[in-house]
N, C-alpha and C positions, 0 to 999 in steps of 0.2 A: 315143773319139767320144761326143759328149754325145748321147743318145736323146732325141727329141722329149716332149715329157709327154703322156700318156695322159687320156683321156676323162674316165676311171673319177678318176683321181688332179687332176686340172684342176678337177673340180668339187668335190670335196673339201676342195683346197687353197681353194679362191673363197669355201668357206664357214666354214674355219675362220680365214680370213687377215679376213672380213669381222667373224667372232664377236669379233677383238682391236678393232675398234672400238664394239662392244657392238652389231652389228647381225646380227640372229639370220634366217633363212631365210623367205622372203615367207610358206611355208606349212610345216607338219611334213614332215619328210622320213617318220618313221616310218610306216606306214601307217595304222594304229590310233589312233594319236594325229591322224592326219590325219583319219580319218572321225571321231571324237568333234569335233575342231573345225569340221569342215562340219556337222554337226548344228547345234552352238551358233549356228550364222553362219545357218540355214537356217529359214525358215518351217515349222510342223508339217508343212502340209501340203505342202510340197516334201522334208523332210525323207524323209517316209513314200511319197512316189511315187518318188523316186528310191535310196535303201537297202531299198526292202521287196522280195519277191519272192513269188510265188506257196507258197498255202495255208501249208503250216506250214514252209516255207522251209526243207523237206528238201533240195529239188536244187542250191541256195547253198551251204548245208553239203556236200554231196556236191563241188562242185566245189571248195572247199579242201582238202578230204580227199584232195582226189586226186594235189593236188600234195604232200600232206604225205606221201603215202605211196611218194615219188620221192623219193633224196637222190642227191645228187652226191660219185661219187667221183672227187678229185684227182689227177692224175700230178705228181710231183716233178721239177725239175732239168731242165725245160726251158728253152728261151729265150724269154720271153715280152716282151719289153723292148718287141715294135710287135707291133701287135694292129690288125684289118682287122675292123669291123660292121658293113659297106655290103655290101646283097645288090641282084640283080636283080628286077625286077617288073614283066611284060607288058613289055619294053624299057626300062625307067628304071632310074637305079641310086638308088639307096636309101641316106641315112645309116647308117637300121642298121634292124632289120628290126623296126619298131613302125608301126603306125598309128590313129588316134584312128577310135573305134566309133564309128559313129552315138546318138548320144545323145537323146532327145526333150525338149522344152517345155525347152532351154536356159536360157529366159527367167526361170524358177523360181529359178535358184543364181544371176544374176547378172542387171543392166539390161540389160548391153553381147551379154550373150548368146552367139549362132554366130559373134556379129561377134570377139567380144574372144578366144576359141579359135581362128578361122581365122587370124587377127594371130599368135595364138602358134606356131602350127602351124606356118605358113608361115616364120615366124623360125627355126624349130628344123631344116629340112627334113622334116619327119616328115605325110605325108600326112592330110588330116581327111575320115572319110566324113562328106557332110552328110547330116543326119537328113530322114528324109519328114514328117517331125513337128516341126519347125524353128522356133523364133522369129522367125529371120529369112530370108527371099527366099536360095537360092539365090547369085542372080545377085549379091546385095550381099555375101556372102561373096565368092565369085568375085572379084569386084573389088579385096577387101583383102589378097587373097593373092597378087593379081599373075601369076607364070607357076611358082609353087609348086603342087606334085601338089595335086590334090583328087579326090575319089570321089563319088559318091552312091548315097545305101541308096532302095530303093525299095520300098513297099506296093504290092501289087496291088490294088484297091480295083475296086469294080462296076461301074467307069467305064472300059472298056476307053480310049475316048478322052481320057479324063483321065490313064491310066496312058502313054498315049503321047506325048499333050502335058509329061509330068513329064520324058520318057524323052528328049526333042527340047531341052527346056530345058537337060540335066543336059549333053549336048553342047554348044550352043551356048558355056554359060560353062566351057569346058575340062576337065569331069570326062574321068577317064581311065579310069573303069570304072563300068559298073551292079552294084551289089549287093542283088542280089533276097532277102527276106527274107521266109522261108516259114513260119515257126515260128507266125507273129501273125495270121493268118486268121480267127481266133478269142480273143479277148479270156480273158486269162489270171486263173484263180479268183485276187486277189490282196488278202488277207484284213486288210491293214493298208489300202491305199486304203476298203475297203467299212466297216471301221469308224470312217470316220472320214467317209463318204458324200462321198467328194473325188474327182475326177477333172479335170484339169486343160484338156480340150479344153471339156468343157463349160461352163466359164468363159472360154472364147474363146482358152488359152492354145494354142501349139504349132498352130498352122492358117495358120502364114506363108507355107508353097509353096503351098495351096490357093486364100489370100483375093488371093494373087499371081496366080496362074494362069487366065488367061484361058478357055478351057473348065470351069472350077467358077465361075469369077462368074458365067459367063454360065448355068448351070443353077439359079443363085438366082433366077431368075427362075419358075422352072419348080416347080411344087407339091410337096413332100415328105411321103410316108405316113409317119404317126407308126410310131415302131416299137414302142410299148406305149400301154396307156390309160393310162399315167399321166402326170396332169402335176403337176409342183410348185406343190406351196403356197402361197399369195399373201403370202408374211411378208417383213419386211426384206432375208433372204439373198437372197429370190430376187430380192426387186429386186434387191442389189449383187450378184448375181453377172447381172445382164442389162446394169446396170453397166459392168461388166468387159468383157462380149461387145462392148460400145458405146466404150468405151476402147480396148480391142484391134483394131478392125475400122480395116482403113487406108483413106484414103480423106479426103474433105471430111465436114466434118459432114451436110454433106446427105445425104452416101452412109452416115453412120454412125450419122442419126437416121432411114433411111427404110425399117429393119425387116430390114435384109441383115445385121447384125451376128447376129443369132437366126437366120437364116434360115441362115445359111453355119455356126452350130455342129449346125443340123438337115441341113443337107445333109451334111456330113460323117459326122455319125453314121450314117445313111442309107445310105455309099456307102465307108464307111471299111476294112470287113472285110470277105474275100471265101472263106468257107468251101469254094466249091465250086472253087477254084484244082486243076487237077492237072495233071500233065507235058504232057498235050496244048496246054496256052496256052505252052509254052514256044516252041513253035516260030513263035509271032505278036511274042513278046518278039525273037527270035532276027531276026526279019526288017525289024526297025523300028529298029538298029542295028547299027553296026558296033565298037563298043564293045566289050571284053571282058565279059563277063557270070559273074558269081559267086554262087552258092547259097550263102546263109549260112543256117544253121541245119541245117543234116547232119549227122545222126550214126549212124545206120544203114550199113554196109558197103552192102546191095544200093541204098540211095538215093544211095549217093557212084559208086557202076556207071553207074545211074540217069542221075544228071548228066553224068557223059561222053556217056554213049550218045544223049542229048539237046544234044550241041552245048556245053556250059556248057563257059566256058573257064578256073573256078577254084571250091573251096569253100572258107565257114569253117564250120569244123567250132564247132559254136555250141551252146548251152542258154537264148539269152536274158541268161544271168547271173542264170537262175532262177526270172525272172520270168514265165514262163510254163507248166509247168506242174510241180507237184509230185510229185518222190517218182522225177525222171527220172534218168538218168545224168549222173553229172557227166564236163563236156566234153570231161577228160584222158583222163576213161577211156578214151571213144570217139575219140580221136585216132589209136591206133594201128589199129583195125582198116578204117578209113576208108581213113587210109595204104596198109595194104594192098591192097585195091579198085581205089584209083586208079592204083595201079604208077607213080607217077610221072608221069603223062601230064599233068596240070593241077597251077599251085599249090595248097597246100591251106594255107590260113591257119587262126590259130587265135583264139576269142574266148571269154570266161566267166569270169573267177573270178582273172585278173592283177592282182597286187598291188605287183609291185617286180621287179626285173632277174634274179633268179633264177625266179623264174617264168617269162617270157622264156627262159630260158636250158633248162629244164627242156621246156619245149616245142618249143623248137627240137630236144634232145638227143631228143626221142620224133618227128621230121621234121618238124615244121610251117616254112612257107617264112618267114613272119614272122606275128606276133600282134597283135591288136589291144588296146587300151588301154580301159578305158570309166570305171566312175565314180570310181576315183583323180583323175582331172582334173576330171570334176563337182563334186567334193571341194575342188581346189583352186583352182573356178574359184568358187567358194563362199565360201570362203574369203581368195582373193588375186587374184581376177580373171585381167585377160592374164596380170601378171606371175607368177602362182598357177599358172597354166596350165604355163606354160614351165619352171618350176620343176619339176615334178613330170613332165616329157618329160626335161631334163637330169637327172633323179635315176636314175631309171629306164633311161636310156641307160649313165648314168655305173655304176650298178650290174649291169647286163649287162656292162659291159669288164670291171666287178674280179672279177667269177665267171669269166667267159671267162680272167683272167688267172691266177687261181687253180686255175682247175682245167687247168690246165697246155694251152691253147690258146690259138693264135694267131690264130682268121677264125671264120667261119661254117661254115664247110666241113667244119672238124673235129669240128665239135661233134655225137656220136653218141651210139645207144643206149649203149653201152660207157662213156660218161660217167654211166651213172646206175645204181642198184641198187631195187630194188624190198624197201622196208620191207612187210612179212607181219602183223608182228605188233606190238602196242603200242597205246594208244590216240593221237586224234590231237585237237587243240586247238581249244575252241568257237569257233565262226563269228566271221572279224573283220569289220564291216562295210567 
């Protein structure tokens, strides 16, 4: 009986059967070779907000060391001929168990932006959390993906009514989960943006749920305390980066010559980080939807208690991907002790430092329910746009099957501690971006 073809083996064959006509893969499959080619495709200063991570970019390194120091050991002579990567999640079943991290200022590696990865997303079945820090709306995502899973990541920001207004939006266009994101309260020491004095909101980028959002238009009206004395310099940049603000603000020219473009990058600053965020606001989050609700950024055992004990009905066990603060755990480490905490009771997804389908596979083999994806696809959306996009969810899927197959399993199910061993000793290989 002839066996169906495999994931792993399908995309393989599509790219080496493509190679005989001399056409080579939209984007690098290799990882490394992929982030060297999103650099060259990349503005510096996109370049440097999206590869860089806080202070001296110990916690990035920590979070590849972590999986270097997991290898997988194989069973022989089993039957692995069909192989099952479809998991469950809050009721939906799942291709396989990836989904696209909330990314910010999309707008940076590509025009087409949240729009041209929501298209890929949805093509691929593979869930996209929209970003709180989005190029584009929401709702216009929503629309290009049809009745394809979507999530949204959420900021708490000082505007309780703006955080509930984002919360009311993210259901209306069929997100099927809140993911609260607790790590960014506080603006992370991140010492490649500060040399290079670049930050992307305040050239109007990544403010598209906000200039969207009817409760932030309407407090543009309303006066904004500066948050320091200082103001910029009256030289060329600063005009083109008011420019930009004037460019980026949606709207009629009227609305985008009549001082709300500056005004909506002050208000956000303004109202953007909310330092004094603690367990006690959850239960106003918890009451304002019926949505599943997930803590990303735990990594603490008593803070993954914590979230149960507070209603939350999932974590991703998260570091940012480093970019926030220096010298933390890398997010493998803390994966198993989280695990343990929760007994099982909520999923616990995983996010930081995925690079390709054995990482995936390595996370799931330590419990995580499924894992999130983050600037691989920034990389190839940089690089190769939609089709960039989609490529590097098919690589990555198709490389989860050939590890799943090779190490002698046939589902998700199987796949346990007992698949891995824990390297002790040896050094482990400088940071890939």
């Amino acid at each position: 009986m002839t066996q169906p073809p495999s994931l792993g083996r399908t995309r393989q064959i599509e790219i080496l059967i493509s190679g005989v006509g001399g056409r080579l893969p939209a984007v690098p499959v290799e990882p490394r070779r992929l982030a060297a080619e999103a650099e060259r495709a990349l503005s510096a200063e996109a370049w440097t907000y999206v590869a860089g991570s806080a202070g001296t970019e110990e916690t990035a390194d920590a979070n590849r060391a972590a999986f270097e120091r997991w290898q997988i050991v194989p069973r022989m002579l089993r039957d692995v001929s069909q192989r099952d990567l479809s998991v469950e999640l809050f009721g939906e079943r799942l291709p396989a168990p990836l989904l696209l991290a909330p990314i910010a200022v999309l707008g940076m590696a590509h025009r087409q932006a949240d729009l041209a990865v929501a298209r890929a997303a949805a093509a691929e079945g593979v869930p996209m959390i929209f970003s709180n820090q989005a190029s584009v709306p929401m709702e216009d995502c929503a629309r290009v993906m049809g009745e394809a899973p979507r999530w949204f990541q959420l900021y708490w920001s000082t505007s309780d009514e703006l955080v509930a207004s984002f919360v009311e939006r993210a259901e209306r266009c069929g997100c099927g989960a809140i993911v609260l994101t607790l790590d960014t309260t506080m603006m992370g020491w991140r010492a490649r943006d500060l040399d290079i004095a670049y930050l992307p909101f305040i050239h109007g980028q990544g403010l598209a749920q906000y200039t969207s959002d009817p409760v932030f238009r309407k407090s543009l009206d309303e006066p904004v305390e500066a948050l320091t004395g200082v103001r910029p310099p009256r030289t060329p940049a600063s005009v083109l980066a008011l420019l930009e603000q004037i460019y980026r603000y949606p709207g009629t020219w009227a609305e985008k010559l009549s001082g709300k473009p500056l005004a909506a990058v002050q208000r956000f600053l303004a109202t953007y980080m909310r330092p004094s965020l603690s367990w006690d606001h959850l239960a106003w989050l918890r009451e304002r939807t019926k949505l599943p609700i997930l803590l990303k950024g735990i990594l603490h055992p008593e803070d993954a208690k914590m979230a149960i004990g507070h209603g939350m009905d999932g974590i991703v066990v998260s570091n940012h991907g480093g970019r926030q603060l220096d010298g933390e755990i890398g997010a493998l480490d803390a994966l198993p002790g989280v695990l343990a905490a929760v007994e099982g009771k909520v999923p616990v997804l995983f996010d930081s430092g995925i690079r390709g389908g054995a990482d995936v596979f390595k996370a799931l083999a330590l419990g995580a329910t499924a894992v999130c994806l983050g600037r691989p696809y920034v990389y190839a959306l940089a690089v190769g746009g939609e089709r960039g996009v989609r490529e590097v969810i098919k690589n990555v899927v198709a490389e989860l099957d050939v590890t799943l197959g090779l190490a002698g399993l046939t589902s998700l199910a199987e796949i346990g501690p007992e698949a891995l061993v824990e390297r002790r000793t040896g050094s482990t290989s400088p940071r890939g971006e």
